[in-house]
Backbone as CSV, one residue per row, in Angstrom:
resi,resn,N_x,N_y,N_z,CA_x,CA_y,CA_z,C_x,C_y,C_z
1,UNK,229.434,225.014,-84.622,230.330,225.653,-83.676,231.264,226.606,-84.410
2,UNK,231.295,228.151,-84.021,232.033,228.786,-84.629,233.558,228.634,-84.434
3,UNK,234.024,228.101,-82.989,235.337,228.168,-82.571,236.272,227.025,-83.456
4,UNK,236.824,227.525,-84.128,238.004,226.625,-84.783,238.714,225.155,-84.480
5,UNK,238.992,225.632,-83.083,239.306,224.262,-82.529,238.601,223.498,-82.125
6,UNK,237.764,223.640,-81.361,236.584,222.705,-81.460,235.933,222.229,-82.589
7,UNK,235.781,222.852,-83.237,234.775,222.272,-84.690,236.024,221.353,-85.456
8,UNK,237.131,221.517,-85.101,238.277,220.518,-85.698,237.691,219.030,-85.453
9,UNK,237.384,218.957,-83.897,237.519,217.910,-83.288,235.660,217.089,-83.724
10,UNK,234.993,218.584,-83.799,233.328,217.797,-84.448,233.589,217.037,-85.911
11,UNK,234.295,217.850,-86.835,234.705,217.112,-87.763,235.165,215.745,-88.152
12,UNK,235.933,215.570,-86.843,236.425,214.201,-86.995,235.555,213.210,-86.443
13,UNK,234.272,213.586,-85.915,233.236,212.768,-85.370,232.518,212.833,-86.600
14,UNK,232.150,214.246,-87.224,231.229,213.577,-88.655,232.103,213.167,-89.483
15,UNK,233.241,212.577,-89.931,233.648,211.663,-90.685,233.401,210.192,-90.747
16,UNK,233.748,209.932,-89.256,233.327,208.787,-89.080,231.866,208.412,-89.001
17,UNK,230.814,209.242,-88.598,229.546,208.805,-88.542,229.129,210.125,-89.202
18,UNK,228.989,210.110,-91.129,228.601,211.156,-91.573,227.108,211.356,-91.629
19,UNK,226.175,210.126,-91.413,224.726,210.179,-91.204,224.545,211.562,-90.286
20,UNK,225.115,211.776,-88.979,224.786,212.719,-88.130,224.972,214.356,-88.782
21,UNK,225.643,214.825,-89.798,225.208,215.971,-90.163,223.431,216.118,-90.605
22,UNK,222.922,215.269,-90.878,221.677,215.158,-91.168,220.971,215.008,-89.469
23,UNK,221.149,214.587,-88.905,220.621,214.772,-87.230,221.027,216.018,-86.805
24,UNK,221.849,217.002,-87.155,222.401,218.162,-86.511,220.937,218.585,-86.331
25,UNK,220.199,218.558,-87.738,219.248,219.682,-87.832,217.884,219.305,-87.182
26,UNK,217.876,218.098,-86.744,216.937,217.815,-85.703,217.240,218.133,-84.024
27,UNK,217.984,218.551,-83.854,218.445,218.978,-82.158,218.380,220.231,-82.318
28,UNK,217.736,220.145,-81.008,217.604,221.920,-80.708,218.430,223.006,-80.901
29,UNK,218.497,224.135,-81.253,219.687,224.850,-81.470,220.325,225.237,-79.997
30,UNK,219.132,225.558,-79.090,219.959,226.119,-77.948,220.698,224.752,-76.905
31,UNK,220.541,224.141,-77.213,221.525,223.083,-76.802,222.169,221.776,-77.604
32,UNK,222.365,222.579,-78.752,223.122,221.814,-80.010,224.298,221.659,-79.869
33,UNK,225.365,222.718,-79.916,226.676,223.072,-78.947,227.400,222.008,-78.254
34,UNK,226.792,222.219,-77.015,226.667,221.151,-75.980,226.756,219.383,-76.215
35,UNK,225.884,219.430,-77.166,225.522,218.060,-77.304,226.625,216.854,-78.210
36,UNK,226.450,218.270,-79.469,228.120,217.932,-80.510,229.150,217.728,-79.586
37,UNK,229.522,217.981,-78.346,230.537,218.575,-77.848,231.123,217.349,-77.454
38,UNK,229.540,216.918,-76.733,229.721,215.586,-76.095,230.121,214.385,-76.430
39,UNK,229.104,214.312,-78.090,229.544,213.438,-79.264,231.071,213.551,-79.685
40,UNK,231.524,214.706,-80.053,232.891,214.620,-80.190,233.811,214.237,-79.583
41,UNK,233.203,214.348,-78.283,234.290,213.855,-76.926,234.496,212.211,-77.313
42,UNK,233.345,211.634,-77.018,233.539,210.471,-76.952,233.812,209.811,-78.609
43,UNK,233.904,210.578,-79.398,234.465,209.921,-80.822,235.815,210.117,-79.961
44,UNK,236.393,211.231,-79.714,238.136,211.153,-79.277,238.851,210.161,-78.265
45,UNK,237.393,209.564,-77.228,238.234,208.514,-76.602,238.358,207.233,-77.532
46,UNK,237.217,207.019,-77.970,237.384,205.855,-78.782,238.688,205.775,-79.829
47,UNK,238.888,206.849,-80.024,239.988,207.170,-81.121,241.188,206.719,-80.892
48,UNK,241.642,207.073,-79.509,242.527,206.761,-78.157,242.777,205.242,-78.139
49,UNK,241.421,204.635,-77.993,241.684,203.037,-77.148,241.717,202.239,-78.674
50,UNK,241.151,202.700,-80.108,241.039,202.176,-81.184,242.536,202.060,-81.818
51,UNK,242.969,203.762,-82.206,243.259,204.276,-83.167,244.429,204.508,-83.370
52,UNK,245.051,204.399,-81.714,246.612,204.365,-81.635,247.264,203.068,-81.922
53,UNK,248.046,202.523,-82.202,248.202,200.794,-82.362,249.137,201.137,-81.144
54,UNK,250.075,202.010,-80.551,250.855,201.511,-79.746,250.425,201.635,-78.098
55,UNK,250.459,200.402,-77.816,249.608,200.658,-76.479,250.209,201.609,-75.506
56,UNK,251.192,201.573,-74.990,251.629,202.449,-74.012,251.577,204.096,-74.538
57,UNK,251.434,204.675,-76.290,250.881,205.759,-76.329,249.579,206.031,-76.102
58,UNK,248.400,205.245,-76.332,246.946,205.189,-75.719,246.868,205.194,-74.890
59,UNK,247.858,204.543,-74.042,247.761,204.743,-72.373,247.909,205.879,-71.830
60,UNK,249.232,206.405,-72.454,249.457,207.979,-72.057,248.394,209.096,-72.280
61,UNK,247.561,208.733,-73.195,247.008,210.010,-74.134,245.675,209.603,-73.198
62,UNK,245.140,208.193,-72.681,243.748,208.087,-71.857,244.378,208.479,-70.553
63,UNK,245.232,208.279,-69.938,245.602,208.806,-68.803,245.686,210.689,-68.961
64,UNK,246.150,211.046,-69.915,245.661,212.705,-69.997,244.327,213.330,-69.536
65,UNK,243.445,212.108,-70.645,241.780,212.415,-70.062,241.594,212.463,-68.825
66,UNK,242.065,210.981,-68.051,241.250,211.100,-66.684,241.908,211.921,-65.677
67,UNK,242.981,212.599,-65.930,243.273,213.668,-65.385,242.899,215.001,-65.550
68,UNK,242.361,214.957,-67.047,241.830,216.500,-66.940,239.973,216.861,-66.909
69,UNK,239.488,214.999,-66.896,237.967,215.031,-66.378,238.179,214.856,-64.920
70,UNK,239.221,214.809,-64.826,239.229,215.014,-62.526,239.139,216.136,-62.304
71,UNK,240.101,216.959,-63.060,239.960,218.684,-62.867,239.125,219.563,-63.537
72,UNK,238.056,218.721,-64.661,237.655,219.869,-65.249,236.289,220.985,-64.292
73,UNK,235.731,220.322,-63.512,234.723,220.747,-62.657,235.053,222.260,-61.809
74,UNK,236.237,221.557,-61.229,237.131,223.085,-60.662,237.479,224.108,-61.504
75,UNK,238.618,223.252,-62.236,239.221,224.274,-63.573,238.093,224.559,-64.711
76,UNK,237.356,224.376,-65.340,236.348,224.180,-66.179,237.031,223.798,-67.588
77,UNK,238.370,223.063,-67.364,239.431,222.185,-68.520,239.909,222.702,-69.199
78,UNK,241.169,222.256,-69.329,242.357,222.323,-71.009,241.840,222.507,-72.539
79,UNK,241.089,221.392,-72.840,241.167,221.164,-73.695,239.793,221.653,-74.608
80,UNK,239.942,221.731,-75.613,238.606,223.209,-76.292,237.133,222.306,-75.799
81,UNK,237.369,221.011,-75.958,236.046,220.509,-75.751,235.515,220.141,-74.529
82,UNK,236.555,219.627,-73.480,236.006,220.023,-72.151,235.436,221.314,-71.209
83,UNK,236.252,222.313,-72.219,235.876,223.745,-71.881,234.887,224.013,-72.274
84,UNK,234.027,223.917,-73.115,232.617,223.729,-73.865,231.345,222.490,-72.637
85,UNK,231.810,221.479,-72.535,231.336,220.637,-72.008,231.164,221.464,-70.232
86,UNK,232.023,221.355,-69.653,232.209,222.272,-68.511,231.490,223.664,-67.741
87,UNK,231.467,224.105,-69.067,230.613,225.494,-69.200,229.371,225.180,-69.348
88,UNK,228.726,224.298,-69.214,227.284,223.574,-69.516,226.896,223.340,-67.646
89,UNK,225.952,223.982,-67.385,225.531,223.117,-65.911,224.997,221.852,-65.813
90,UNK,224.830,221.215,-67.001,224.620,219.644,-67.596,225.928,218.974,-66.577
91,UNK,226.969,219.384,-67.033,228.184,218.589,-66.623,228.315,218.164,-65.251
92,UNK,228.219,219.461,-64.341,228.006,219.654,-63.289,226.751,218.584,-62.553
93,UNK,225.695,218.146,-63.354,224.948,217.028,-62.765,225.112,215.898,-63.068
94,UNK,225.961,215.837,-63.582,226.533,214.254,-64.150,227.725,213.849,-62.843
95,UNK,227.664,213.060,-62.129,228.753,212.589,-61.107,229.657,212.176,-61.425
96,UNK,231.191,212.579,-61.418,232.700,212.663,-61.590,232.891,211.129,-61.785
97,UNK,232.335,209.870,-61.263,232.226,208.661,-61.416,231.977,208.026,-63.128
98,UNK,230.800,208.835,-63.232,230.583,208.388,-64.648,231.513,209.551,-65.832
99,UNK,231.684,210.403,-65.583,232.587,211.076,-66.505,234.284,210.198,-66.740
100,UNK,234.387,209.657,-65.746,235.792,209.283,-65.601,235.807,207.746,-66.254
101,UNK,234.721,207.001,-66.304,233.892,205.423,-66.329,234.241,205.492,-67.883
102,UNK,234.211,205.993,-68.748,234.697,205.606,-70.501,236.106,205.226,-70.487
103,UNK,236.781,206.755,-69.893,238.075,206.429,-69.800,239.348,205.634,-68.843
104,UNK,238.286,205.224,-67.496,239.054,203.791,-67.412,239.244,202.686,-68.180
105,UNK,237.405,202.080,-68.494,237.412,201.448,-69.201,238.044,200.915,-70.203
106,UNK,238.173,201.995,-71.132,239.325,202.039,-72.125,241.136,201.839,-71.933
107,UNK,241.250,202.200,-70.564,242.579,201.705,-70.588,242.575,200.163,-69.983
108,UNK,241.994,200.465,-69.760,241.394,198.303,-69.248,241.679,197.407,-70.473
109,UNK,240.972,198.236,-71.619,240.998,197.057,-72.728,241.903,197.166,-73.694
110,UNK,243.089,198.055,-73.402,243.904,198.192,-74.186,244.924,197.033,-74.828
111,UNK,245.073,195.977,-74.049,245.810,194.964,-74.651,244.768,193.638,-74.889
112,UNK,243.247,194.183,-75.045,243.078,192.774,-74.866,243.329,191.915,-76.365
113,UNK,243.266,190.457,-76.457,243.133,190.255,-77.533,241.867,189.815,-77.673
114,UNK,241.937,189.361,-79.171,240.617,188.414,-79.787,239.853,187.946,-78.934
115,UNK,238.225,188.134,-78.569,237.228,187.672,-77.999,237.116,185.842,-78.794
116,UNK,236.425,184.778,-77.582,236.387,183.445,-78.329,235.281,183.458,-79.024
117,UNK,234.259,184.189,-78.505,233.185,183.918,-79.171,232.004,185.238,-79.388
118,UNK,231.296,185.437,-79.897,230.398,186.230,-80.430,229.715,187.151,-78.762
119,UNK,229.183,186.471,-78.178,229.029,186.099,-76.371,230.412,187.608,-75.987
120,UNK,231.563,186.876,-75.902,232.839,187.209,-74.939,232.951,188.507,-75.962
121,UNK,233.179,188.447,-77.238,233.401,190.141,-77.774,232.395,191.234,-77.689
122,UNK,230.864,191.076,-77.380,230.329,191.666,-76.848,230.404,192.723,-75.489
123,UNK,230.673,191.287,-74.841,230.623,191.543,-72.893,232.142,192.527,-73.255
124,UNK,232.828,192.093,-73.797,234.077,192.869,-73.867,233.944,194.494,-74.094
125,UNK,233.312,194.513,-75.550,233.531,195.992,-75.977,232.466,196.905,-74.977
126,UNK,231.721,195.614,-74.356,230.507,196.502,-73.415,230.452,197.229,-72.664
127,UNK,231.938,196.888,-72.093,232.704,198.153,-70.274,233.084,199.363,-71.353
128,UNK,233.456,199.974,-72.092,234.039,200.980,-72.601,232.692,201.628,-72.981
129,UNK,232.086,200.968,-73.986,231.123,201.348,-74.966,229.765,201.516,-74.187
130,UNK,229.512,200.510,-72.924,228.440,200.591,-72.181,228.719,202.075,-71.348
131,UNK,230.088,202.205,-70.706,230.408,203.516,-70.065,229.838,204.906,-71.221
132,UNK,230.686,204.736,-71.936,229.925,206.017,-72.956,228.674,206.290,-72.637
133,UNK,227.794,204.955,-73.313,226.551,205.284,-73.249,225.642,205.953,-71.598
134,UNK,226.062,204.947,-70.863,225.608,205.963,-69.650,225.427,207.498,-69.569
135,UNK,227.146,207.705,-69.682,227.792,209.096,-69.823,226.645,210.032,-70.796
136,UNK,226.424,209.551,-72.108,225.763,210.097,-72.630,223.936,209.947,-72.386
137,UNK,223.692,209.089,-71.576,221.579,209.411,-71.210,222.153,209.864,-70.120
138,UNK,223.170,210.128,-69.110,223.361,211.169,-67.890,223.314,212.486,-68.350
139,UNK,224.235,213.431,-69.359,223.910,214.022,-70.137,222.629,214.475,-70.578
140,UNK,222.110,213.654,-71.429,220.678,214.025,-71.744,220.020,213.855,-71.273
141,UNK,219.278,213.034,-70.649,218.485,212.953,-69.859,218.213,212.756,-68.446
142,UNK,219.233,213.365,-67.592,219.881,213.117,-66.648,220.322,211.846,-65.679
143,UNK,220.889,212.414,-64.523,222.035,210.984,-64.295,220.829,209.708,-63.682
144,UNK,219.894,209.759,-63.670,219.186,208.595,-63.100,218.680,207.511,-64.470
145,UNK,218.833,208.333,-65.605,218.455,207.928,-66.421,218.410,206.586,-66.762
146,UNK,217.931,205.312,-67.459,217.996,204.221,-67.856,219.170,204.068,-69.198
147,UNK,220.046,203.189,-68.955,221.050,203.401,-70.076,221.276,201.425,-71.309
148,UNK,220.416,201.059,-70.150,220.619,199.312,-71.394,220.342,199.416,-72.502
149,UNK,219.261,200.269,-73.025,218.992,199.717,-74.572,220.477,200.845,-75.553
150,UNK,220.764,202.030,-74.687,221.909,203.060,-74.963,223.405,202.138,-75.143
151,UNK,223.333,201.274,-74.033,224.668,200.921,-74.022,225.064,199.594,-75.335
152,UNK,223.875,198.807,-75.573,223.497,197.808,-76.589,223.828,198.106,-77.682
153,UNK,223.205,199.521,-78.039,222.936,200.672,-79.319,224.353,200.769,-79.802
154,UNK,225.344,201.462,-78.343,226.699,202.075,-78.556,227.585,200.355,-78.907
155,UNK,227.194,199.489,-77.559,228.380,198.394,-78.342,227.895,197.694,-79.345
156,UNK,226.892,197.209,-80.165,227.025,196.943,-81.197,227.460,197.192,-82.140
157,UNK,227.063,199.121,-82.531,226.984,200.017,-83.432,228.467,200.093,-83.845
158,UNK,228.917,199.877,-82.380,230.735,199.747,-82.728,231.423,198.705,-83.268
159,UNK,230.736,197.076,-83.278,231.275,195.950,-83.717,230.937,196.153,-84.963
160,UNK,229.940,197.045,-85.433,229.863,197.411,-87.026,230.871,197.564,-87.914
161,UNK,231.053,199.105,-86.868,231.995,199.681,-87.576,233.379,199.110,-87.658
162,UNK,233.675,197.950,-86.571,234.995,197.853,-86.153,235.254,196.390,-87.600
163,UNK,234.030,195.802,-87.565,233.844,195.056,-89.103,233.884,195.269,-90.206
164,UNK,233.798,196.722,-90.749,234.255,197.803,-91.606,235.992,197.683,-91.804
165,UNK,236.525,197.144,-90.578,237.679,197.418,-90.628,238.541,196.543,-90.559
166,UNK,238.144,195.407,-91.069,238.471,193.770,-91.052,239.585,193.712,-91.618
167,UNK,239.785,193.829,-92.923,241.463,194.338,-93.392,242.262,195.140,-93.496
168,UNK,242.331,196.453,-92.476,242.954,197.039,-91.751,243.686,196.528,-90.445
169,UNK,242.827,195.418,-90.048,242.832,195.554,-88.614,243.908,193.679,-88.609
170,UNK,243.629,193.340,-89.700,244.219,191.819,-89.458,245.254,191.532,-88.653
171,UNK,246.102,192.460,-88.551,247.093,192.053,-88.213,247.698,192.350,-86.758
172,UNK,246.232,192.921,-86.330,246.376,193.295,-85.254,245.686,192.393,-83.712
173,UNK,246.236,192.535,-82.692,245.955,191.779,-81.972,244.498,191.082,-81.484
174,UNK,243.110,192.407,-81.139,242.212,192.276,-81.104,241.096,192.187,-82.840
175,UNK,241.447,190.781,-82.940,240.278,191.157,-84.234,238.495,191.062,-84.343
176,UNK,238.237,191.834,-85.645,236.721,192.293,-85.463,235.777,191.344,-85.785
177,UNK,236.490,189.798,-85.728,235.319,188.408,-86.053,236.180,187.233,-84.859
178,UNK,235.035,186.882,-83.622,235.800,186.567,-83.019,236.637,185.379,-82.996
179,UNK,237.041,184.518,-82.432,238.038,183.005,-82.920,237.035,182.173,-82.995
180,UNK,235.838,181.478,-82.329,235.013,180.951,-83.057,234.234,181.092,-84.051
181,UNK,234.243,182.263,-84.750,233.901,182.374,-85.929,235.136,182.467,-87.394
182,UNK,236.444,181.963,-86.553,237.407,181.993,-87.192,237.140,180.378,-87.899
183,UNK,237.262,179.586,-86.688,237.383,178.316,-87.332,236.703,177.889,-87.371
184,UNK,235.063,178.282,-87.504,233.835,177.590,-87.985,233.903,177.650,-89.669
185,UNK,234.466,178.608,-89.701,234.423,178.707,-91.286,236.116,178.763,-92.121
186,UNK,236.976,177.876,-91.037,238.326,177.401,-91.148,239.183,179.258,-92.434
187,UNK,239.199,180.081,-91.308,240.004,181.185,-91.682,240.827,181.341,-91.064
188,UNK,242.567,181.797,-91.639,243.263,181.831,-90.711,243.476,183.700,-90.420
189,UNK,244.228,184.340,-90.374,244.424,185.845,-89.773,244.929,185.946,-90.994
190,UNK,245.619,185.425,-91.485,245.988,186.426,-93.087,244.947,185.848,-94.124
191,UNK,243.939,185.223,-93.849,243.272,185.544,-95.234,241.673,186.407,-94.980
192,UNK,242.290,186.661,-93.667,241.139,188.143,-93.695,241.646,189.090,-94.422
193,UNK,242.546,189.193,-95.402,243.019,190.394,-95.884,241.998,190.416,-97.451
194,UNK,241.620,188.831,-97.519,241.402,189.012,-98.904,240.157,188.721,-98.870
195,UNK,238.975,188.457,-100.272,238.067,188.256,-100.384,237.862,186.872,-100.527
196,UNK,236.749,186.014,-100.019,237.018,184.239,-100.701,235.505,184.271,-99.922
197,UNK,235.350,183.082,-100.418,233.551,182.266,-99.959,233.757,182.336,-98.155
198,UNK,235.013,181.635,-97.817,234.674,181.423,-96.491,234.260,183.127,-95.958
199,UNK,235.171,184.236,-96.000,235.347,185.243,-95.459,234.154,186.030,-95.666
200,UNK,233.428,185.872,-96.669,231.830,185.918,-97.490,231.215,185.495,-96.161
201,UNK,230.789,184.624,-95.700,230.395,183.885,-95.008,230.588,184.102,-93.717
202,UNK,231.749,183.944,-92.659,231.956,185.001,-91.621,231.559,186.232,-91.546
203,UNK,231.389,187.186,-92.321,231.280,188.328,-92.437,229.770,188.492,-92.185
204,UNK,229.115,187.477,-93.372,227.901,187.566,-93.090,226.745,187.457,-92.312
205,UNK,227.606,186.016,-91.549,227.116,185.713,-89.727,227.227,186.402,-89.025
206,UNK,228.687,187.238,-89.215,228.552,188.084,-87.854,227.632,189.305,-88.082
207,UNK,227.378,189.730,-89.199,226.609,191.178,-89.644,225.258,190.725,-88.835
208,UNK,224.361,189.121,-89.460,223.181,188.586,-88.869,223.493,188.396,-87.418
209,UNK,224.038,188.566,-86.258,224.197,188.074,-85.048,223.508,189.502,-84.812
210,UNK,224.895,190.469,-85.187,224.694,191.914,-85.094,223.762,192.903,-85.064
211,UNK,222.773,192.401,-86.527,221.850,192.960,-86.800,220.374,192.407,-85.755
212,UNK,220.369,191.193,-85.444,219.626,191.017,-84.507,219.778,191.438,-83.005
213,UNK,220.814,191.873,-82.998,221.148,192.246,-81.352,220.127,194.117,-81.772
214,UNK,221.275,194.252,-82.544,220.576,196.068,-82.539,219.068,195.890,-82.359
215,UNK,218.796,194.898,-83.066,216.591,195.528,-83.390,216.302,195.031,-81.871
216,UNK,216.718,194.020,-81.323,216.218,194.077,-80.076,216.485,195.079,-78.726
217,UNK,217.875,195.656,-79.185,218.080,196.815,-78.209,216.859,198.144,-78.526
218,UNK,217.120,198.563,-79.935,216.032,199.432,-80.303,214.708,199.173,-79.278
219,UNK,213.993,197.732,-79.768,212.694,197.911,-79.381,212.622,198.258,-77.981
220,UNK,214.037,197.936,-76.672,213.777,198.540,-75.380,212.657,199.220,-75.132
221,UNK,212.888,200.528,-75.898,211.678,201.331,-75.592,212.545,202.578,-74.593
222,UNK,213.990,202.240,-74.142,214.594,203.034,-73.551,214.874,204.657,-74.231
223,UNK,215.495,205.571,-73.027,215.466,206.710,-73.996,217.122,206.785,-74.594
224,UNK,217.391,207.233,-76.030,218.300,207.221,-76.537,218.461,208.797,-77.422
225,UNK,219.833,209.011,-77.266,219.744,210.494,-77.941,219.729,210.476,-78.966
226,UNK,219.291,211.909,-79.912,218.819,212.097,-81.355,220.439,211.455,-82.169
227,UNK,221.624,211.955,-81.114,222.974,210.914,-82.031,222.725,209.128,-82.047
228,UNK,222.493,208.993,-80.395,222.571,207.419,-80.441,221.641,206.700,-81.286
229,UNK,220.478,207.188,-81.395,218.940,206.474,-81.694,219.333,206.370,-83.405
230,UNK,219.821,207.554,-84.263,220.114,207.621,-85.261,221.667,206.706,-85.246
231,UNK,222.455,206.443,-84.943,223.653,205.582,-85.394,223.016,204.055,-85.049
232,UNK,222.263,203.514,-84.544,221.839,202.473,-83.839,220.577,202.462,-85.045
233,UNK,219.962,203.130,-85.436,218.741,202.944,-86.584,220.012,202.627,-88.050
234,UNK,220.840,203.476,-88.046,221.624,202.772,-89.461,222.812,201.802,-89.175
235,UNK,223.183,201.454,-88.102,224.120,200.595,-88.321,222.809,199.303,-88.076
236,UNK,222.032,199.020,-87.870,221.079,198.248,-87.925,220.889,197.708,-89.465
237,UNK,220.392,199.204,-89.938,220.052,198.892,-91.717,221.550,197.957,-92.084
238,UNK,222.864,199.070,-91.825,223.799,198.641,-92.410,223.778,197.322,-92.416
239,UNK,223.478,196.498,-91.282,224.195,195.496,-91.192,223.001,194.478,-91.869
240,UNK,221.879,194.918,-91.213,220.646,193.474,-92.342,220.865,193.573,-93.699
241,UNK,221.310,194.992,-94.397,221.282,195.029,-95.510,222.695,194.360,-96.498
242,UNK,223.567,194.312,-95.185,224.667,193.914,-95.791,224.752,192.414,-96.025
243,UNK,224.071,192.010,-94.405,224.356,190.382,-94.466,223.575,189.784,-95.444
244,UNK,222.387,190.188,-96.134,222.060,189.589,-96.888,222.430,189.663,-98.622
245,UNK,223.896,190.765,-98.516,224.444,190.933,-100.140,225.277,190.050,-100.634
246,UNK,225.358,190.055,-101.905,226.039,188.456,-102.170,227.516,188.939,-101.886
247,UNK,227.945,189.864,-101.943,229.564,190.694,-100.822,229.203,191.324,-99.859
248,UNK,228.945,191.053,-99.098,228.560,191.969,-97.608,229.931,192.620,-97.296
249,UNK,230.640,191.829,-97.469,231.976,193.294,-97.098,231.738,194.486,-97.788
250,UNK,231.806,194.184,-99.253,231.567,195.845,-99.765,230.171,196.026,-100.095
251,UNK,229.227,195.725,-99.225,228.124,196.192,-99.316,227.767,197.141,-97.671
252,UNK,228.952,196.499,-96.937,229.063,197.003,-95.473,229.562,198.185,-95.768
253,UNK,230.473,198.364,-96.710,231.269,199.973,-96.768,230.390,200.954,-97.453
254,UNK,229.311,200.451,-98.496,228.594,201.035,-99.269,227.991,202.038,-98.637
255,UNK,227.277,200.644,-97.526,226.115,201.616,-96.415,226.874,202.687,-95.495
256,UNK,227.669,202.224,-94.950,228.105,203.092,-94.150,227.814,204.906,-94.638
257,UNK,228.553,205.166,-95.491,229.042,206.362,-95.875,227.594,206.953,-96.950
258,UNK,226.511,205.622,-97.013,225.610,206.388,-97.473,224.243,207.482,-96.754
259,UNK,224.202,208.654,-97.265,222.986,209.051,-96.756,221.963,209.322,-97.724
260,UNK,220.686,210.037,-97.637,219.543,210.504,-98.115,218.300,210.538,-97.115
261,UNK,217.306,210.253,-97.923,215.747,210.257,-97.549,216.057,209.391,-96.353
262,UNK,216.421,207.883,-96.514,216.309,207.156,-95.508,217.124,207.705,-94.167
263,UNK,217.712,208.464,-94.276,218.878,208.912,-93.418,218.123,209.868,-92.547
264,UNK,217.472,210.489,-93.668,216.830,211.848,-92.780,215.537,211.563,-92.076
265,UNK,214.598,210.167,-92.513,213.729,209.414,-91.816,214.010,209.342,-90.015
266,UNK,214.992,208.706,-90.425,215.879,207.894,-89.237,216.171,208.838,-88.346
267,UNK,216.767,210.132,-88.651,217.068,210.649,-87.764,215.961,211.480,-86.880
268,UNK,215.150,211.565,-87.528,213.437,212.960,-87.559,212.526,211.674,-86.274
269,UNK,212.765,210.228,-86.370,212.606,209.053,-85.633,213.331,209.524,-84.498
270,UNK,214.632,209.394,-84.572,215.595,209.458,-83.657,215.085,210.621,-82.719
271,UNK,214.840,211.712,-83.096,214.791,213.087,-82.660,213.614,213.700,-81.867
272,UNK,212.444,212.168,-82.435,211.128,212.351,-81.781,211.100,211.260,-80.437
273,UNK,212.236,210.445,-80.565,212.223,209.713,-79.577,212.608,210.408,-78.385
274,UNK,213.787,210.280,-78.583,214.431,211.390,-77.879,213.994,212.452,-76.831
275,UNK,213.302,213.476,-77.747,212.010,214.559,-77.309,211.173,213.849,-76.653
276,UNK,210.864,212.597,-76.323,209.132,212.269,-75.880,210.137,211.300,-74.837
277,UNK,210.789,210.938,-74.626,211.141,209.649,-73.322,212.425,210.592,-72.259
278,UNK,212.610,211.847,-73.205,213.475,213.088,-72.298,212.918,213.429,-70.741
């Protein structure tokens, strides 16, 4: 994207998921644009319901959204990336229901806390993360589209990452291992900060729960975009590869941020899927 401000906001989507500069080059050019646009969008809500710690500013800043995805259809939007998105007759076939469906969601779950069990933090991150995904096979493949194995892809892919962020996040209300996996392996909230056998061990169950959920969403057979199919093919790797390291925590950070051959496999996969269930 040549426009400045927008490509600000793509940026901050390939930081967090840097595998996808390597998928750029599998999407079509004439509706590449578009597609980043979309991806970026929804890195910024998540950013919103994640990234703010103070709830009533996330509230304010998701309540911005669903006011300016109410108007963007008329107005064609504020903000550089709805104006991009808008200008697409894509948008226009997507129903105002599901455009608006991420960002309720997200203010829904703004205070929740800690899920009890593996089960309940799922179903949880699933209304936000399942909304995305819709949003995004409405998008691509239009609004009738099939979105379960999409929405699986998106909330797992996110308990990944949100496990990435285990001692960042300790001290915060919703944490990324849920309370029965707290005291199966007798951890309390401050010694997620550090490294020890038990936290070894949590980490590693939840990566194996994880990693088996993704391969069974994959095999759906559903259609998933050249972004989703590719973040859902490596947070997969990430996570089998992690749970089985003798530190899966820093074998979880390793993967993340790594790319190559396997990267560009994954995505050329991703890109043919995509193309053939479109």
């Amino acid at each position: 994207m040549s426009d400045g401000a927008t490509q600000s906001y793509v940026d901050k989507w390939l930081a967090v998921q840097p595998q996808q500069r390597i998928a750029l080059g599998f999407v079509d050019v004439a509706t590449r644009d578009e597609h980043v646009a979309l991806a970026a969008f929804e890195q910024e809500l998540i950013a919103s319901a994640y990234g703010i710690r103070e709830p009533q500013v996330a509230a304010a800043k998701l309540q911005w959204w669903a006011e300016e995805l109410s108007g963007a259809t008329a107005s064609g939007g504020r903000h550089p990336l709805t104006k991009v998105l808008f200008a697409s007759a894509r948008a226009r076939q997507v129903p105002s229901g599901i455009w608006l469906a991420p960002v309720l969601a997200a203010m829904a779950q703004l205070e929740q806390g800690t899920p009890s069990d593996f089960d309940a933090q799922v179903a949880a991150a699933r209304h936000m993360h399942g909304a995305l995904a819709a949003l995004e096979n409405a998008w691509w493949f239009g609004a009738d589209a099939p979105a379960e194995a999409a929405t699986r892809v998106a909330t797992l892919s996110h308990l990944v990452f949100a496990l990435s962020r285990l001692e960042l996040d300790a001290e915060r209300e919703r944490l990324p291992l849920p309370m029965s996996r707290l005291a199966r392996h007798g951890l309390s909230r401050a010694q997620l900060k550090d490294d020890s056998p038990a936290r070894r061990d949590a980490v590693r169950a939840q990566l194996g729960d994880l990693a088996k959920g993704l391969r069974a969403a994959l095999a759906l057979g559903e259609p998933l975009s050249t972004f989703r199919g590719l973040e859902g093919r490596t947070a997969l790797a990430t996570a089998h590869g992690a749970s089985r390291a003798a530190e899966p925590f820093a074998e979880l950070h390793r993967r993340q941020s790594r790319t190559g051959p396997a990267t560009a496999f994954r995505a050329w996969r991703a890109a043919r899927r995509a193309a053939r269930l479109g």
